[in-house]
C-alpha positions as CSV (number, residue, x, y, z in Angstrom):
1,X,0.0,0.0,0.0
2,X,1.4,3.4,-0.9
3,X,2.3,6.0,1.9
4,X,1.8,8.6,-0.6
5,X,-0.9,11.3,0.3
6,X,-1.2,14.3,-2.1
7,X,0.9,16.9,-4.4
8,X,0.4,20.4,-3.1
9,X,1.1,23.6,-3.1
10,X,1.6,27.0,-0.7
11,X,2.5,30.4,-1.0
12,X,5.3,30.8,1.8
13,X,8.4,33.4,1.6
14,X,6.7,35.2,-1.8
15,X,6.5,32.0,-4.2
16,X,4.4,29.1,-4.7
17,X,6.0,26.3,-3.1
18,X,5.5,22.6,-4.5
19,X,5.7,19.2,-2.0
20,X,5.1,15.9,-2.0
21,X,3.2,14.7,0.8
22,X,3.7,10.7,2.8
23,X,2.5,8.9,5.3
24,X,0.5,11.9,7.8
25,X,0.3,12.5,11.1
26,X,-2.0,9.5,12.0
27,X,-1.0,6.7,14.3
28,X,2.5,6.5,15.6
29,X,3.1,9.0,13.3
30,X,1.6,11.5,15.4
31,X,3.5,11.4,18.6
32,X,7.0,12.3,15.9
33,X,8.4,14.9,14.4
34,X,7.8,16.0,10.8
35,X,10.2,15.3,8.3
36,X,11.2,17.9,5.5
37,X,13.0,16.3,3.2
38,X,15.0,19.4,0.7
39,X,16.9,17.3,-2.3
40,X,19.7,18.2,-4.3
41,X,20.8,20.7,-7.2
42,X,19.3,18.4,-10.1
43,X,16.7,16.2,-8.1
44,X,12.7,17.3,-8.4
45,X,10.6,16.1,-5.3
46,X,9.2,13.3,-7.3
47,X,12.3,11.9,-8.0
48,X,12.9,11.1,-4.2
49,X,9.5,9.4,-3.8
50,X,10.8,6.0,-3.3
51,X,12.5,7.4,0.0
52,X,9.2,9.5,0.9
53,X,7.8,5.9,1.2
54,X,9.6,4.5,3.3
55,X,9.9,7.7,5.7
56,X,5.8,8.0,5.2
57,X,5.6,4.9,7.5
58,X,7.3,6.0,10.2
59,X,6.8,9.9,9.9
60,X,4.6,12.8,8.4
61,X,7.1,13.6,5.4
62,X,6.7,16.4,3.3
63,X,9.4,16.2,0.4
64,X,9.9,19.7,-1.2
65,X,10.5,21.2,-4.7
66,X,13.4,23.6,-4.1
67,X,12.7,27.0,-6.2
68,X,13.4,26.3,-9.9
69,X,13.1,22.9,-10.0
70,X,10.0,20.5,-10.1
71,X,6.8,22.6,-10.1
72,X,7.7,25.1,-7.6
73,X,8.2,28.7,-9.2
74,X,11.3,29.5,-11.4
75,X,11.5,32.6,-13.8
76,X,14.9,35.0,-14.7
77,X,13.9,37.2,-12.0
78,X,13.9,34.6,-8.8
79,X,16.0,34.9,-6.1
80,X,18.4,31.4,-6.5
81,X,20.5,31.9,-3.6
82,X,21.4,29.6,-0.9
83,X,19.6,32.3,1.7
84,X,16.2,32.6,-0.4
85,X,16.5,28.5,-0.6
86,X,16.8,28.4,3.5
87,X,14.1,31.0,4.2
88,X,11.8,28.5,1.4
89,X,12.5,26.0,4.5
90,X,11.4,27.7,7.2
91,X,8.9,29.7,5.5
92,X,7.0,26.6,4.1
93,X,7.2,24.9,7.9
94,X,5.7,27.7,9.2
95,X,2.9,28.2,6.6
96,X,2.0,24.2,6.9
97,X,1.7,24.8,10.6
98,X,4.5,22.2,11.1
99,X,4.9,22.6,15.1
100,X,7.7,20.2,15.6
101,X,9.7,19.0,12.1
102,X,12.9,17.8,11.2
103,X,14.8,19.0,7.9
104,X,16.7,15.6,5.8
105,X,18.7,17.6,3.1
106,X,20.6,15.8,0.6
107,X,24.0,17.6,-1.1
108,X,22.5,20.6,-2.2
109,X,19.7,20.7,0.4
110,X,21.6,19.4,3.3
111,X,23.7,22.9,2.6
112,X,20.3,24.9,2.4
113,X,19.5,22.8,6.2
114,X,22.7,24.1,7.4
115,X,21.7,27.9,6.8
116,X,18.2,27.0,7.5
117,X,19.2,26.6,10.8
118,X,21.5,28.7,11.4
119,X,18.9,30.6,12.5
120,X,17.5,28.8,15.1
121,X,13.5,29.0,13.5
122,X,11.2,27.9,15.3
123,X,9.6,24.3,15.1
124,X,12.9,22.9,13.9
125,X,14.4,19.8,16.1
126,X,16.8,17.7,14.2
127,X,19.3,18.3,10.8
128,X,20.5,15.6,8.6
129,X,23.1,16.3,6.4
130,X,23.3,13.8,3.5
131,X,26.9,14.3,1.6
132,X,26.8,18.2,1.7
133,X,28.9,19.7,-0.6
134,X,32.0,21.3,1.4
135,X,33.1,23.7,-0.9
136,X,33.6,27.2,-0.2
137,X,35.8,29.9,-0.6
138,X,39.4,29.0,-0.8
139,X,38.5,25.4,-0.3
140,X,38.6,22.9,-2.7
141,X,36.2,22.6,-5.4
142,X,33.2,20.6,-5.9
143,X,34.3,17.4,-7.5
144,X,31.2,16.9,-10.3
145,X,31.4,19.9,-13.3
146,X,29.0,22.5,-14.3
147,X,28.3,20.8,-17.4
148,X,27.7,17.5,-16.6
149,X,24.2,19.5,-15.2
150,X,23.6,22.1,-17.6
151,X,24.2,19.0,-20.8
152,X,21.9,17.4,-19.5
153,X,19.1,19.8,-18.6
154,X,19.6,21.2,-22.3
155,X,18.9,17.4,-23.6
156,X,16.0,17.0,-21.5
157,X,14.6,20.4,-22.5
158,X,14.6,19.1,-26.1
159,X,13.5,15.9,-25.1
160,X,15.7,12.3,-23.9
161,X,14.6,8.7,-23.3
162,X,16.3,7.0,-20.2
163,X,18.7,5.3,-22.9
164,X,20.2,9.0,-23.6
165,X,20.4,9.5,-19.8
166,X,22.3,6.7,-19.3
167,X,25.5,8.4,-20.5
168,X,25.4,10.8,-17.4
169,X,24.1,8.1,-14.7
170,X,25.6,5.1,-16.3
171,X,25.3,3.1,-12.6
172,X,21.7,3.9,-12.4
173,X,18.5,1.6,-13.1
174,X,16.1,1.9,-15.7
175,X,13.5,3.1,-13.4
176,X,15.8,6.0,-12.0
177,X,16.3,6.4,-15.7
178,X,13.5,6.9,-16.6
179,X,12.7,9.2,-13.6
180,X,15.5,11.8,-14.3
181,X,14.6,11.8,-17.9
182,X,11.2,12.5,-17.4
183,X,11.8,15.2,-14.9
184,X,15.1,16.6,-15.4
185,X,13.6,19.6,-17.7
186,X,12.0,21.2,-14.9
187,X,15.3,22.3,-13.5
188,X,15.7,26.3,-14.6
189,X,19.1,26.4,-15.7
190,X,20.0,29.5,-14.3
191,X,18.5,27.8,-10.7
192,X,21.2,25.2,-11.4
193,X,24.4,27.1,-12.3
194,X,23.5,29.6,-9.0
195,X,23.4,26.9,-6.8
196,X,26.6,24.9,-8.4
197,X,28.4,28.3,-8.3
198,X,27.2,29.1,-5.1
199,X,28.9,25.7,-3.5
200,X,32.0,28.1,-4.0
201,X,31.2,30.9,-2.6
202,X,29.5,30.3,0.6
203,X,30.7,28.9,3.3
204,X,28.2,26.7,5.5
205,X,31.0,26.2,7.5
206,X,30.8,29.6,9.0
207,X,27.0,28.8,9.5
208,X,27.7,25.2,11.7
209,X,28.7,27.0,15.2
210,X,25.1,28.4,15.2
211,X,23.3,25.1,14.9
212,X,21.3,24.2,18.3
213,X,19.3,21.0,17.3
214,X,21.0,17.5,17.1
215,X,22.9,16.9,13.9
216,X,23.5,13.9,12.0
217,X,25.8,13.8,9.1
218,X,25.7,11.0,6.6
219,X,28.8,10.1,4.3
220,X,28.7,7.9,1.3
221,X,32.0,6.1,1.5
222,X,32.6,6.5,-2.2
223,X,32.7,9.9,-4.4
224,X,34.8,12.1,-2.7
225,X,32.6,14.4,-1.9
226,X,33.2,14.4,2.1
227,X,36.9,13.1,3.0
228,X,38.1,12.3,6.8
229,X,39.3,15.8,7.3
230,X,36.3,17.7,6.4
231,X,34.7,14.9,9.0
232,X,36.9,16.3,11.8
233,X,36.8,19.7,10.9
234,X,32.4,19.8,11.2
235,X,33.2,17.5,14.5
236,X,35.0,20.6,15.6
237,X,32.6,23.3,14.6
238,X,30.0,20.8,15.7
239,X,31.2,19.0,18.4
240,X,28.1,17.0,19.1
241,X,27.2,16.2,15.5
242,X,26.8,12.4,15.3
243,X,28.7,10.4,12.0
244,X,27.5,7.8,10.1
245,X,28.7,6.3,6.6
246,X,27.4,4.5,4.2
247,X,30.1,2.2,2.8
248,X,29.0,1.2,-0.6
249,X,27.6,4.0,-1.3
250,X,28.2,7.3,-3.2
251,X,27.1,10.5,-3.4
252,X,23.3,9.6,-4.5
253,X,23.6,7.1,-1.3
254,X,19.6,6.2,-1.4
255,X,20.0,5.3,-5.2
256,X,23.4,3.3,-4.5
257,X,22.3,1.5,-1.2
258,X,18.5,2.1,-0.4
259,X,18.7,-0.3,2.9
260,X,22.1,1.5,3.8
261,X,20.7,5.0,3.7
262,X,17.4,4.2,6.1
263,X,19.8,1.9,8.4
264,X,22.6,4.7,8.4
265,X,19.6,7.2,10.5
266,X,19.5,4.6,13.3
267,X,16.5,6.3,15.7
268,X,18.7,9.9,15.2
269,X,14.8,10.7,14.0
270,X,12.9,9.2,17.0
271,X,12.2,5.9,14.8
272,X,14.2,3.1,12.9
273,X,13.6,3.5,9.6
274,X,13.7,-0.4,9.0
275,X,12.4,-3.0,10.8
276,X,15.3,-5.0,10.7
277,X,17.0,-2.9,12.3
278,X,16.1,-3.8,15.8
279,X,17.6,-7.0,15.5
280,X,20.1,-6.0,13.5
């Protein structure tokens, strides 16, 4: 039986917001936190509903269409950076009446958590960072390229089959194929080149000394996004953040190691995400 609920949209911090809604706050549900998942730079809501799911059994999950991609609002004129994508966060918690709500961002989004709460907003309890980027000024770069996304995007604009995707996610399956070529065109290509630029000039890092809820931070053990220095130095800007790695994974953990990425939360969320877990 599906977890999924509705598509929906609200007004919150001057655009029209786009989510995917699982699971709701009936049963067990109830007595948790929300969930907000935020993907990353290239990854519509849709695209991460396998994971909304699993997460809609155990949690009210709300996964959301960061501005210009998806069917939230995009234009030449939208604001694209990383402090218009937090206040979306917030701003769309607040406007669903989310009293209590955890934000589970991957790459891209886990970045937009990290100056999401920064500002301590109200409602928030818990951050999972998911492989975010740690790129910034006068670190080192980003290790995908800028046109690896905007190719694509252009291809999908015209219109590709999951056979022409293949050559940019050549580990993936034909479903996640299909997915990405089916979705990919909503990404504005200025929305994508902001963001991708953007992982160079800010620096979340900055931001981590001003996060008050519990943080996790999850590391795919392949891709080289997140090394075993940049580990220590977010354990020493946030010296209660818990760790936990995904081995065989990389930097699209839930797409290389599905079971991996729900066992790698543990009960950081105030549930285990699998059932095998417990005997695990």
């Amino acid at each position: 039986m599906s977890e999924f609920l509705y598509g929906g949209n609200v007004f919150a911090n001057g655009i029209r917001q786009h989510y995917l809604r699982y699971g709701g706050a009936t049963g067990a549900r109830q007595g948790r936190d929300a969930v907000v998942i935020v993907p990353g730079i290239t990854s519509p809501a849709v695209t991460w509903g396998f994971v909304g799911e699993q997460f809609g059994k155990h949690f009210d999950t709300y996964i959301l269409d960061v501005r210009g991609r998806g069917l939230s609002e995009a234009g030449d004129a939208l604001d694209y950076s990383l402090d218009a994508q937090a206040a979306d966060v917030t701003a769309f918690a607040q406007a669903l009446g989310l009293a209590r709500y955890a934000i589970v961002g991957h790459s891209m989004g886990a970045r937009i958590g990290i100056r999401a709460a920064r500002g301590n907003p109200a409602g928030l309890t818990r951050l999972v960072m998911v492989d975010p980027p740690v790129s910034g000024p006068g670190r080192r770069a980003y290790p995908s390229q800028l046109p690896w996304y905007v190719d694509s995007i252009r291809l999908a604009r015209q219109g590709i089959d999951a056979e022409g995707m293949r050559r940019f996610c050549p580990t993936w399956t034909e479903e996640q194929l299909r997915l990405r070529a089916e979705w990919l065109h909503t990404c504005d290509e200025r929305a994508i080149v902001t963001s991708f630029e953007d992982f160079h000039r800010d620096d979340v890092h900055a931001d981590m000394p001003s996060v008050q809820v519990p943080t996790l931070l999850m590391v795919a053990g392949r891709g080289d996004v997140i090394r075993a220095e940049d580990i220590d130095e977010i354990r020493g800007l946030l010296p209660a953040v818990q760790v936990a790695r995904v081995p065989d994974a990389g930097h699209m953990i839930p797409w290389d190691d599905e079971a991996g990425f729900y066992r790698a939360f543990g009960d950081f969320l105030g549930a285990l995400l699998l059932r095998d877990q417990a005997a695990a």
